[in-house]
C-alpha positions as CSV (number, residue, x, y, z in Angstrom):
1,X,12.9,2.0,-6.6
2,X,9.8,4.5,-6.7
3,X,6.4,3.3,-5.3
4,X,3.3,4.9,-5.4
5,X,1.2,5.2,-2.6
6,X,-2.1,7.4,-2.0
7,X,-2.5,8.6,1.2
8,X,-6.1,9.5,2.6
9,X,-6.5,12.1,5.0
10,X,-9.2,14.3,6.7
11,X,-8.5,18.0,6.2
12,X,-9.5,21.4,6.0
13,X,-8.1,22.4,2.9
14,X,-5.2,20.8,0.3
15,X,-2.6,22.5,2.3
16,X,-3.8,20.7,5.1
17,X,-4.1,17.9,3.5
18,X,-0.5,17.4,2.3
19,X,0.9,17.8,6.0
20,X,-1.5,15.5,7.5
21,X,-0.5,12.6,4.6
22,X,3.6,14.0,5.3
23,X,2.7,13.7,8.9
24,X,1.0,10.3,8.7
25,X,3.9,8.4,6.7
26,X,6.9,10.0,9.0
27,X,7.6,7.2,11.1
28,X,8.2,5.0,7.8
29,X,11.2,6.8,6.8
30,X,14.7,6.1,6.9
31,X,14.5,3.1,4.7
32,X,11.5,1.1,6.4
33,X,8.8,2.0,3.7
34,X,10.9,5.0,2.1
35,X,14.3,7.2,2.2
36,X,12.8,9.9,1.0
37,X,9.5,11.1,-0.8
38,X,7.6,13.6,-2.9
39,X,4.1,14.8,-3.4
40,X,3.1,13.4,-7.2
41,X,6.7,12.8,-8.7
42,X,6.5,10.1,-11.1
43,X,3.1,9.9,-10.2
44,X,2.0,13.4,-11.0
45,X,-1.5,13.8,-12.1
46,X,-2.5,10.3,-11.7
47,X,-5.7,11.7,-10.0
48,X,-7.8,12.6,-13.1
49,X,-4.6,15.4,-13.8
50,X,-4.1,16.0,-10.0
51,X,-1.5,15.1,-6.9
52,X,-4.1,16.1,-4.3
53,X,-7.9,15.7,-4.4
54,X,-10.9,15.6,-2.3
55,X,-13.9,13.7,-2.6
56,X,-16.5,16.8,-3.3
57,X,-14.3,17.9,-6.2
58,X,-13.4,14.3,-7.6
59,X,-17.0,12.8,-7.0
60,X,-17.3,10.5,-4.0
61,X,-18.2,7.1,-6.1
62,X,-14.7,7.8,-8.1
63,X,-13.1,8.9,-4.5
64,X,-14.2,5.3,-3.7
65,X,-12.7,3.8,-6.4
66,X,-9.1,5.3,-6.0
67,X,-9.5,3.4,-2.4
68,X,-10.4,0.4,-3.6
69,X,-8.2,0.1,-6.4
70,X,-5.9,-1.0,-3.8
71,X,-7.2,-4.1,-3.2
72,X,-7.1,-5.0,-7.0
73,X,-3.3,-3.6,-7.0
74,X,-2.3,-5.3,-3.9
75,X,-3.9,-8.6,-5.4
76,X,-1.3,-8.2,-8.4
77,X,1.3,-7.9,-6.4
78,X,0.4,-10.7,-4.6
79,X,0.1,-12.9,-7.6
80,X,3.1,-11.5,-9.4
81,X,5.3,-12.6,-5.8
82,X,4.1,-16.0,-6.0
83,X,4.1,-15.8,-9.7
84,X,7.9,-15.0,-9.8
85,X,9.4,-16.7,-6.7
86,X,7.1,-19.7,-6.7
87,X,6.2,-20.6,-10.1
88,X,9.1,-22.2,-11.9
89,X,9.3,-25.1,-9.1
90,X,6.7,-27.2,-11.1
91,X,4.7,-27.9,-7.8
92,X,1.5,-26.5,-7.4
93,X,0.6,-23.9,-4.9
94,X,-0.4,-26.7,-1.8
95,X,2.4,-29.1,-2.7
96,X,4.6,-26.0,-2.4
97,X,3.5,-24.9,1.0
98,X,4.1,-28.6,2.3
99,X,7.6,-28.1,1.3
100,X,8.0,-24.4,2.7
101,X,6.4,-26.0,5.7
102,X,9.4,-28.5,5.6
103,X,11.8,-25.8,4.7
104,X,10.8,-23.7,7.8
105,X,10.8,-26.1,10.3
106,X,14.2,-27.6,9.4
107,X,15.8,-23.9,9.4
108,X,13.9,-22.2,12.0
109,X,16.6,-20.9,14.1
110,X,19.3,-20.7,10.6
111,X,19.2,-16.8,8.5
112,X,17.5,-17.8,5.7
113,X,18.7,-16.3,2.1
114,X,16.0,-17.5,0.0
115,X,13.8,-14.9,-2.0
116,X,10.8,-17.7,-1.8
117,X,10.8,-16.3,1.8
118,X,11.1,-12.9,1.2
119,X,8.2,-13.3,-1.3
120,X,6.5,-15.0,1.9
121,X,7.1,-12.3,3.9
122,X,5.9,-9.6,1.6
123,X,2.7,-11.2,0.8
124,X,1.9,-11.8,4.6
125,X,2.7,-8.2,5.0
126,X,0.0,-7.2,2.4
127,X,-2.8,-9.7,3.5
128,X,-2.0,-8.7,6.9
129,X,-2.6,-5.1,5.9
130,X,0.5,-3.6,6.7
131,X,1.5,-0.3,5.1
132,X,4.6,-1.2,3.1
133,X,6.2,0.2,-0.4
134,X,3.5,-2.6,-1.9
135,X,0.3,-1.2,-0.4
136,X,-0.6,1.2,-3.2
137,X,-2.9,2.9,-0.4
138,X,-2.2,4.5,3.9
139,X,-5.3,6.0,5.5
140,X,-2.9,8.3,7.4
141,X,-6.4,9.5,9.5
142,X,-6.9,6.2,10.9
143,X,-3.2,4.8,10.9
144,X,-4.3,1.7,8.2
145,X,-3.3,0.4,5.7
146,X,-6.4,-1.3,5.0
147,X,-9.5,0.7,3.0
148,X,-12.4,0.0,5.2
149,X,-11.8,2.7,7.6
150,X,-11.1,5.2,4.9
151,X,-14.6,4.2,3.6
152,X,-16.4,4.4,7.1
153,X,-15.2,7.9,7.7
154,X,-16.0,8.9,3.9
155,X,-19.6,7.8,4.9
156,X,-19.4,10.0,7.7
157,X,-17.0,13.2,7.1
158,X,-18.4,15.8,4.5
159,X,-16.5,15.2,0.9
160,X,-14.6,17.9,1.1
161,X,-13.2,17.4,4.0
162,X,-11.9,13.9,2.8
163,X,-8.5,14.0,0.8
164,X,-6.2,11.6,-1.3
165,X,-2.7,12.8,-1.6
166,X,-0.4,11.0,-4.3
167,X,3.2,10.1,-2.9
168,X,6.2,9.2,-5.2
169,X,8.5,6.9,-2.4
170,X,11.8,6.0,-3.2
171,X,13.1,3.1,-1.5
């Protein structure tokens, strides 16, 4: 499957800013967030028509916004897990985590099978901010997946030294 991901970065210049985001998402290879990856790909000119901008060019309120639309994304995703993997049960979202509760406790030390838990898993990854195929968004300058940091050092860094690189990952 192919995720998008924007990756933000501090940089010189867009060459620069390409091998900081390459750099920054290296250690998620072989299969933990991707097998392999490309700048833009199926995602190609989802930037207002480009792969690789920087906040001077873009305009730093719309810079923002790319940032933030993670949260609205990763909220999505969060309601399309439950959504799938919880919502034909007929119990409602407290009554359910009573009997995941129950469920965990009595198989705590069995391999569990169940995509309810890997739904679980996947949404405590992304409340817990880390950088999975799901996050939408890496600030590969402070090693985050969460947006705050980005924003604190786009308050601080000139604009055109602050980048977003688009990333097509398969996994």
């Amino acid at each position: 499957m192919h995720f998008v991901n924007i990756i933000f970065v501090v940089a010189d210049d867009e060459n620069s800013a390409v091998a900081l985001a390459e750099d920054s998402i290296k250690d998620y290879g072989e299969g933990r967030v991707w097998d392999w990856y490309e700048v833009g790909g199926r995602w190609h000119g989802s930037l207002k028509g480009n792969d690789i901008i920087n906040a001077k060019d873009y305009g730093v309120d719309e810079f923002k916004k790319e940032i933030l639309k993670a949260i609205e994304i990763r909220k999505n995703r969060i309601n399309e897990l439950f959504d799938t993997y919880f919502g034909d049960d007929g119990l409602t979202e407290s009554a359910y985590m009573v009997t995941l509760r129950e469920r965990l406790l009595q198989e705590v030390d069995k391999a569990v099978d169940d995509m309810k838990f890997w739904s679980l898993y996947k949404n405590c990854q992304l409340v817990l901010g880390y950088f999975t195929n799901d996050s939408y968004f890496y600030d590969g300058h402070n090693g985050t997946a969460e947006t705050r940091y980005a924003l604190e050092t786009l308050a601080k860094e000139p604009p055109e030294r602050c980048w977003l690189v688009v990333i097509d990952m398969h996994n």
